[in-house]
N, C-alpha and C positions, 0 to 999 in steps of 0.2 A: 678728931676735933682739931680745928686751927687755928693758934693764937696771932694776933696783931699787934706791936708794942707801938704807941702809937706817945708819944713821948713818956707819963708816968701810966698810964690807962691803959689796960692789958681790953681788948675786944674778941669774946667768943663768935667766931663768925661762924657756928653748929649752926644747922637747921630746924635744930631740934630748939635753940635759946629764941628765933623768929619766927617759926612757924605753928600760929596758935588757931589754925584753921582745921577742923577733921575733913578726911577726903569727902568726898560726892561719891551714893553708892546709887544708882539707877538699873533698877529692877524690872523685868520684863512684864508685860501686859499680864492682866490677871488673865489665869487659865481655866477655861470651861471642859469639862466630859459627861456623858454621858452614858449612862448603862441601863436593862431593862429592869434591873431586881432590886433590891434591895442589898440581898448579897454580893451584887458588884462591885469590885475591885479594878483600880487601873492604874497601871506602871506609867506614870506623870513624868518626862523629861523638857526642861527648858535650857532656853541657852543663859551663858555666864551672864552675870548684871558686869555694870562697867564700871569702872572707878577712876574719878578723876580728881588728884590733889595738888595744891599750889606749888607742892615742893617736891613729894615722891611721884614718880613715872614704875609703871609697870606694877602697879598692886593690884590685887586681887579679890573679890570678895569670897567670902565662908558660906552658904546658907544653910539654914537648920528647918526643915528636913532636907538633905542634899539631894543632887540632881542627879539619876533617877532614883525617885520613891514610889511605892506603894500608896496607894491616897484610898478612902472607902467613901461613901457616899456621905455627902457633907460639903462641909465649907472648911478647911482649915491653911490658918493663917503658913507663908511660908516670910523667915524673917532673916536677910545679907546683908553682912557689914563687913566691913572694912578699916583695917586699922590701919596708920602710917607710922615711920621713924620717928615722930615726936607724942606717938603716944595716942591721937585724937583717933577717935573712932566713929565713922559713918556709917551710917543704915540706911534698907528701906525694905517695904513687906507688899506682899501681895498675894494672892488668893488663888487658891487650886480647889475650885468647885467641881462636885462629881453627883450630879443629879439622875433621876432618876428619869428614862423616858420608856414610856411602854405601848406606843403610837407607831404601828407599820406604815412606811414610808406607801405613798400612791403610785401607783403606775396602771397604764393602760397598753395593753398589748395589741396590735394592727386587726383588723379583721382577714379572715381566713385567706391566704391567696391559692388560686389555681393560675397553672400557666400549661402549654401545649409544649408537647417536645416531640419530634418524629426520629429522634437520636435515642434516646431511651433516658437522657439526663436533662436537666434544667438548671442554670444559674440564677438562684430566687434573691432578689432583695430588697432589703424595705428601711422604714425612716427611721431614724435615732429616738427610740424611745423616752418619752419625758416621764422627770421623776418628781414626785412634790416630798416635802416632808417637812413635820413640825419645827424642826429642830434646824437637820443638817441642811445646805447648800450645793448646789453643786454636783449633786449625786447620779449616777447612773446607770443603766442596766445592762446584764451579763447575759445572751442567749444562746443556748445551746441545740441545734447546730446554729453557729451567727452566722449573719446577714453575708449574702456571695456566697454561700456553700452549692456545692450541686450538690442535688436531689435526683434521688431517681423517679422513676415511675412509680404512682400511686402516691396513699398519703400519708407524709411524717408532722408528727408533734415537736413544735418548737418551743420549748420553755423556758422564762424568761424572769431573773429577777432582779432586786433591787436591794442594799440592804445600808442601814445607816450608822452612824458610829455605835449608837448605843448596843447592837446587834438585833434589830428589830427588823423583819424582812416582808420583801411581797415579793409575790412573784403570780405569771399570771400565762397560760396557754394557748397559741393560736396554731392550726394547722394549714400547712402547705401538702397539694395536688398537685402532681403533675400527671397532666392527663397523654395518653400516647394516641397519635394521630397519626404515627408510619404505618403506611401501607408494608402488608407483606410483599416478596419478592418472589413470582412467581415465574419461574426459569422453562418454558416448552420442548418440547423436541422438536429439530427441523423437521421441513416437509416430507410428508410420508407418499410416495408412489410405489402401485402392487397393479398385476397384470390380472385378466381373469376372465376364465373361458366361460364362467357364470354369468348372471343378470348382478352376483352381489358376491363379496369378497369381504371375509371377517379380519378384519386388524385390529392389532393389538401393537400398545406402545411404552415403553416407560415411564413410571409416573413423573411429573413434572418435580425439579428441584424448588426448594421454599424454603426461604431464608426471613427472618425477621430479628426486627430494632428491639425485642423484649420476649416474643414467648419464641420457644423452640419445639422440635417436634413435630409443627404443623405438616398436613399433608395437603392435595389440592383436589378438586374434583372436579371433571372432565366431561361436557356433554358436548356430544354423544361419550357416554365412558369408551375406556378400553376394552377389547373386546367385542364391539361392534360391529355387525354387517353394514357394510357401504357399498353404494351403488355406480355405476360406471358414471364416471365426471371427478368433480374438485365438489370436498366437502371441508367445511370450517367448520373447527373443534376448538373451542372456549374452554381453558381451563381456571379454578380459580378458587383463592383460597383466605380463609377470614382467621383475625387472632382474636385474642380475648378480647381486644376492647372494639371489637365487631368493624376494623376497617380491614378489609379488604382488596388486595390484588391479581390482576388477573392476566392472561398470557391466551395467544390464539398461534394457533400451524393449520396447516392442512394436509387433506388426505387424496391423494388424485390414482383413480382405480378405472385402466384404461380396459377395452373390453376387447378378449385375446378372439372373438369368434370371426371380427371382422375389423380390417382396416380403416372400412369406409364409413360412415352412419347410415342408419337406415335412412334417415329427411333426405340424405344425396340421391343413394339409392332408388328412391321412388321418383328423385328429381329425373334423373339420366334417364329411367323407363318412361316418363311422359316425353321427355325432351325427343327422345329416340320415334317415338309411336309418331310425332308431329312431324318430324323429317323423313322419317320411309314411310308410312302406310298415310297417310295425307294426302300428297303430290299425287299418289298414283291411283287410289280412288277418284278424287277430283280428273284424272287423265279418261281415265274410262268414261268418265262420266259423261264428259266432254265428245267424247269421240264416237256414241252412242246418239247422243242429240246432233252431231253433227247430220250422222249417217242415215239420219229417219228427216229432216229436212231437206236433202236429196231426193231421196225418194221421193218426198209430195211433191218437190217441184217437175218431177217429171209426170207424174201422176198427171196432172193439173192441165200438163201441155200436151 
């Protein structure tokens, strides 16, 4: 305390003898929650109210219930004040409702997607699920596996919910297909050449390698199969092989079975004997022939004379 002598008049200049004002206590917006039961309870935290006085700086306010409490369904009053160095004391109250909501928030889940993959995976994605609700704001939805996940082949269940302060939930299921559209890989053996003193010669070859985007195991099947009589020329062998979701690839070789009895072909062969018959026995029939009609026109003309 500071005194003033101020000729015989002693002046307390405390702040406490001029300051007949209580602080300003300004309390935060009343508080709303919500829970489904009746039995709900909820741990209520707000921030500090503010306090402002003509004279003290840096006070504080008290409230009763403190911050955080315990609050149960109801309305009950919460009431901070503030006292200063001269004594005055400010307040102000406000409300921590905790009602009761037992309304599952809305939501709507996409319609089914399918998509095509020839890899054996798919990246699926889809739109930001809207959420409505009584109460809450804002709110939105969790889906397991979420949006961009890869998928494999076939179809998975995406489940999706929603849920709002009070703990009231929806949730709602749509399914993703991925359908497989790789062909198998179906791998041939190169070209097969065999000699053969027969009209026909059995070959046999290993089976074709098949690799696939999803099933495994496959085998291929080869017509003419393996193990077939083949005939002298070039013969083409289609192999080929289907997975579970019924596509299908396929692979061709050929088989060339030359004929060990003769060099030549028979079609030549008969060519050369005709070609042959028309240059020697031809000329010299037509010679004889000639030289007969000559030899008997001779004769008449002497005959004659």
């Amino acid at each position: 305390m500071a005194n003033v002598i101020c000729g015989e008049t002693v002046l307390n200049t405390s702040p406490s003898i001029w300051d007949i004002k209580a602080p300003i206590v300004i309390c935060p917006e009343n508080i709303e929650h919500f829970v489904d039961s009746e039995s709900g309870i909820v741990a209520v935290k707000w921030d500090d109210p503010s306090v402002i006085d003509n004279a003290d700086t840096h006070l504080s306010a008290t409230c009763k219930p403190p911050s955080p409490s315990i609050f149960y369904v109801g309305s009950t009053y919460v009431t901070c004040s503030a006292t200063d160095t001269a004594g005055y004391t400010g307040s102000c109250e406000f409300t921590v409702a905790i009602n009761i909501d037992t309304s599952d928030p809305y939501m709507a889940c996409p319609k089914n997607i399918e998509e095509d993959s020839d890899t054996g995976q798919a990246t699926v994605t889809w739109y930001v699920l809207l959420v409505k609700d009584n109460v809450d704001t804002g709110l939105s939805a969790s889906c397991t596996p979420p949006s961009g996940s890869s998928f494999n082949i076939g179809s998975t269940n995406v489940t999706c919910y929603a849920e709002d302060t009070a703990g009231n939930r929806d949730n709602c299921v749509f399914q993703v297909t991925i359908k497989d559209v790789g062909k198998p890989n179906v791998i041939c053996p190169g070209k097969i050449e065999e000699n053969s003193d027969t009209d026909q010669v059995r070959v046999s070859w290993l089976d074709p390698f098949v690799t696939d985007n999803v099933d495994s195991g496959l085998s291929a099947t080869c017509t003419p199969p393996s193990g077939s009589y083949f005939s002298a020329g070039s013969t083409d062998v289609t192999c080929s092989a289907t997975d579970s979701a019924n596509n299908t690839g396929t692979c061709v070789f050929t088989v060339w079975v030359a004929n060990g009895n003769s060099s030549v072909p028979v079609y030549l062969i008969v060519l050369i004997i005709i070609c042959a018959f028309i240059i020697l026995v031809v000329p010299t029939a037509l010679f004889r022939c000639c030289f007969v009609l000559f030899g008997i026109n001779k004769f008449c003309q002497k005959a004659s004379s």
